[in-house]
C-alpha positions as CSV (number, residue, x, y, z in Angstrom):
1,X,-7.5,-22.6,-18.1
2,X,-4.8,-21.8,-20.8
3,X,-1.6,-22.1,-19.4
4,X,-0.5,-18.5,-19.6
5,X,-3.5,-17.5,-18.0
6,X,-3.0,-19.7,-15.2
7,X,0.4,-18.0,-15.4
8,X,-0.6,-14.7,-15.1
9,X,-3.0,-15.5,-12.3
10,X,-0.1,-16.8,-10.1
11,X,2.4,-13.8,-11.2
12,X,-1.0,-11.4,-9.6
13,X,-0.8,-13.8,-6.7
14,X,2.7,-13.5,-6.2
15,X,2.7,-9.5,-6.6
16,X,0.1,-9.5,-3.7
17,X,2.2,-11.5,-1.5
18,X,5.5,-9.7,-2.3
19,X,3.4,-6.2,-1.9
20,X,2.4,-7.0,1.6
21,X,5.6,-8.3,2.7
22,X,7.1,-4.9,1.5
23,X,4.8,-2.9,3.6
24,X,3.0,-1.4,0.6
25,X,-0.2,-1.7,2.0
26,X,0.1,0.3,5.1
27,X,1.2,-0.6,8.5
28,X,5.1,0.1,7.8
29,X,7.6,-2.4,7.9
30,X,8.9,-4.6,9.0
31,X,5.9,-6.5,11.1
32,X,5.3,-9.9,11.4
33,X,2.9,-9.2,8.2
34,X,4.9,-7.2,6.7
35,X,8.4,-8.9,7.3
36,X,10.5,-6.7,4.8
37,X,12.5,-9.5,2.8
38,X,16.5,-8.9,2.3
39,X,16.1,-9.4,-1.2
40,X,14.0,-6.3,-1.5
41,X,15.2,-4.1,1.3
42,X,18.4,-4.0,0.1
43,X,17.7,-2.3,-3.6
44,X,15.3,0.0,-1.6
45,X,17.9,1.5,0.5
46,X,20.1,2.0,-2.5
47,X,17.0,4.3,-3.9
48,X,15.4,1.8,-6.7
49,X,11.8,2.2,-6.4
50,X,9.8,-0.3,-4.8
51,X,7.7,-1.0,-7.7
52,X,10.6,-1.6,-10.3
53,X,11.6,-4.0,-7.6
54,X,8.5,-5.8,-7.3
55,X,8.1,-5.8,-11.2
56,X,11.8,-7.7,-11.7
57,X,11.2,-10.2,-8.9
58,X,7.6,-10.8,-10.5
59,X,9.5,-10.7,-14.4
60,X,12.4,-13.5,-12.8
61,X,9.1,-15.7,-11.6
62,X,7.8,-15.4,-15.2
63,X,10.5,-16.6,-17.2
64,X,12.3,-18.9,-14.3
65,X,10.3,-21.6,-16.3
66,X,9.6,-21.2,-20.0
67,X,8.0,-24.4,-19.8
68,X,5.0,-23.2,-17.6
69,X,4.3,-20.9,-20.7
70,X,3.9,-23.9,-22.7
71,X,2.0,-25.9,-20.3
72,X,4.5,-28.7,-19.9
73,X,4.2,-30.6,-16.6
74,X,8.5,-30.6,-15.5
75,X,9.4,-28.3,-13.0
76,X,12.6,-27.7,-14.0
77,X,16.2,-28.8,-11.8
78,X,16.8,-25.5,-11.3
79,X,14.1,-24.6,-9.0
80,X,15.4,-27.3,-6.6
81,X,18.7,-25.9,-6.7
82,X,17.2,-22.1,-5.8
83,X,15.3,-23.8,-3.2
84,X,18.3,-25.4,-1.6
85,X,20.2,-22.6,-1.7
86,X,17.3,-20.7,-0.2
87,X,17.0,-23.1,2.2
88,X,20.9,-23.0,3.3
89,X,20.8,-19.6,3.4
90,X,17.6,-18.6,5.4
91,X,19.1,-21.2,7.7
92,X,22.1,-19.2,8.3
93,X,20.5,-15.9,8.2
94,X,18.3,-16.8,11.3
95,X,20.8,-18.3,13.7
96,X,23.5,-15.3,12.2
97,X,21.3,-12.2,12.7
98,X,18.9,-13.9,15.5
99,X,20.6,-11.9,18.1
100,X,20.3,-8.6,15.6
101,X,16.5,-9.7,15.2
102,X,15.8,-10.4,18.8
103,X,17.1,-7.0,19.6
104,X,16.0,-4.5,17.1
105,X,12.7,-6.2,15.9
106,X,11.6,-7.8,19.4
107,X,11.5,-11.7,20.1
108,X,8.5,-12.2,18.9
109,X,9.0,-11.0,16.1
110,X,12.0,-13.0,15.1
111,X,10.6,-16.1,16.5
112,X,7.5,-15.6,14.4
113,X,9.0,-14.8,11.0
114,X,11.4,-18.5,11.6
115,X,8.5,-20.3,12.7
116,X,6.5,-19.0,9.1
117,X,9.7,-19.3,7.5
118,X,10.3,-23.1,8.4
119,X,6.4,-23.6,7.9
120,X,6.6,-22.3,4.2
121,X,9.6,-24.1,3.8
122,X,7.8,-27.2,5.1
123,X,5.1,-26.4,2.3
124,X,7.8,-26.0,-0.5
125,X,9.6,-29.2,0.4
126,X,6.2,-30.6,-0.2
127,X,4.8,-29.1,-3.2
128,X,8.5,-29.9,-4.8
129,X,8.3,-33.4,-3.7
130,X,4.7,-33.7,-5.1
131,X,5.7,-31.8,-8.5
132,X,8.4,-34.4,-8.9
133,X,6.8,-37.7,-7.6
134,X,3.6,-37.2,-10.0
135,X,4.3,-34.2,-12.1
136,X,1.6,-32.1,-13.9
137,X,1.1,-29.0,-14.7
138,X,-0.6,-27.4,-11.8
139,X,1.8,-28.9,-9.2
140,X,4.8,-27.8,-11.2
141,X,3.0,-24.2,-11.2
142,X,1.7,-24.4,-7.5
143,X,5.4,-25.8,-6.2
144,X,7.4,-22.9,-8.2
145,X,4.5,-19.9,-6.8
146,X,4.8,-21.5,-3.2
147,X,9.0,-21.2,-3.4
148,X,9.2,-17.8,-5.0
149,X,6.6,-16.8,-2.3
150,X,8.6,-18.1,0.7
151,X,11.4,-16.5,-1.1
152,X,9.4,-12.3,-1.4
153,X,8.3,-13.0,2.2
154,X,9.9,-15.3,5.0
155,X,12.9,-16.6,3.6
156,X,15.0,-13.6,4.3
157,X,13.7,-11.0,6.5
158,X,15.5,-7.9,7.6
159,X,17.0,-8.6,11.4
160,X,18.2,-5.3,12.1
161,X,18.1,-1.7,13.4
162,X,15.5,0.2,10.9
163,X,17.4,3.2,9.3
């Protein structure tokens, strides 16, 4: 598979996964399927349209690594550094807004969303480690889809009253 093809296949991937997270699909959100990431909510309740969200996140994915496009095999420093920070700061966003969670959302559901959360970290840690300790193409494109995933879905939900 061409390397932009394989591209495009994880940018329709990622859209999916983002799309379901937002709640597009029915069922509202947030819901433990539909956990309503920060990173999206936000823009929504400012009035941008959930679809020009969805299409930036999906446009930052795309170019994050030029050298996907080209079919290199590096996955570049950067993406550890946005999964550290990701990791720092879905850290503190659970033990901060648990309380906020647990009372608005339910228990369950904040207890659910960290446990996916730290799972799909889990995953990225590996996928990174993988990409890096024998690096090819498809592991470099597997570990950035898996972190920009976590990222649209579990990283960051909302934990708070639903306006």
């Amino acid at each position: 598979m061409k390397p932009v093809h394989a591209l495009a296949v994880a940018a329709v991937s990622l859209a999916l996964v983002v799309a379901q997270a937002l709640g597009v699909f029915g069922g509202g959100s947030p819901t433990i399927l539909s956990p309503a990431p920060l990173l999206f909510v936000l823009p929504v309740f400012i009035g941008l349209p959930v679809l020009l969200i969805l299409f930036l996140f999906l446009a930052i994915f795309c170019v994050w690594s030029p050298a996907l496009l080209r079919g290199e095999v590096s996955t570049p420093r950067r993406t550890l550094v946005l999964y550290v920070v990701f990791a720092v700061l879905s850290t503190a966003w659970y033990v901060t807004g648990w309380h906020y969670g647990a009372q608005y959302e339910g228990l369950k559901y904040t207890v659910t969303c960290a446990v996916l959360s730290a799972a799909s970290f889990s995953l990225c840690s590996l996928l990174l480690w993988r990409s890096y300790a024998s690096p090819s193409y498809l592991r470099s494109l597997v570990a950035q889809f898996a972190l920009f995933a976590w990222i649209g879905s579990y990283a960051v939900v909302y934990l708070g009253e639903v306006p």
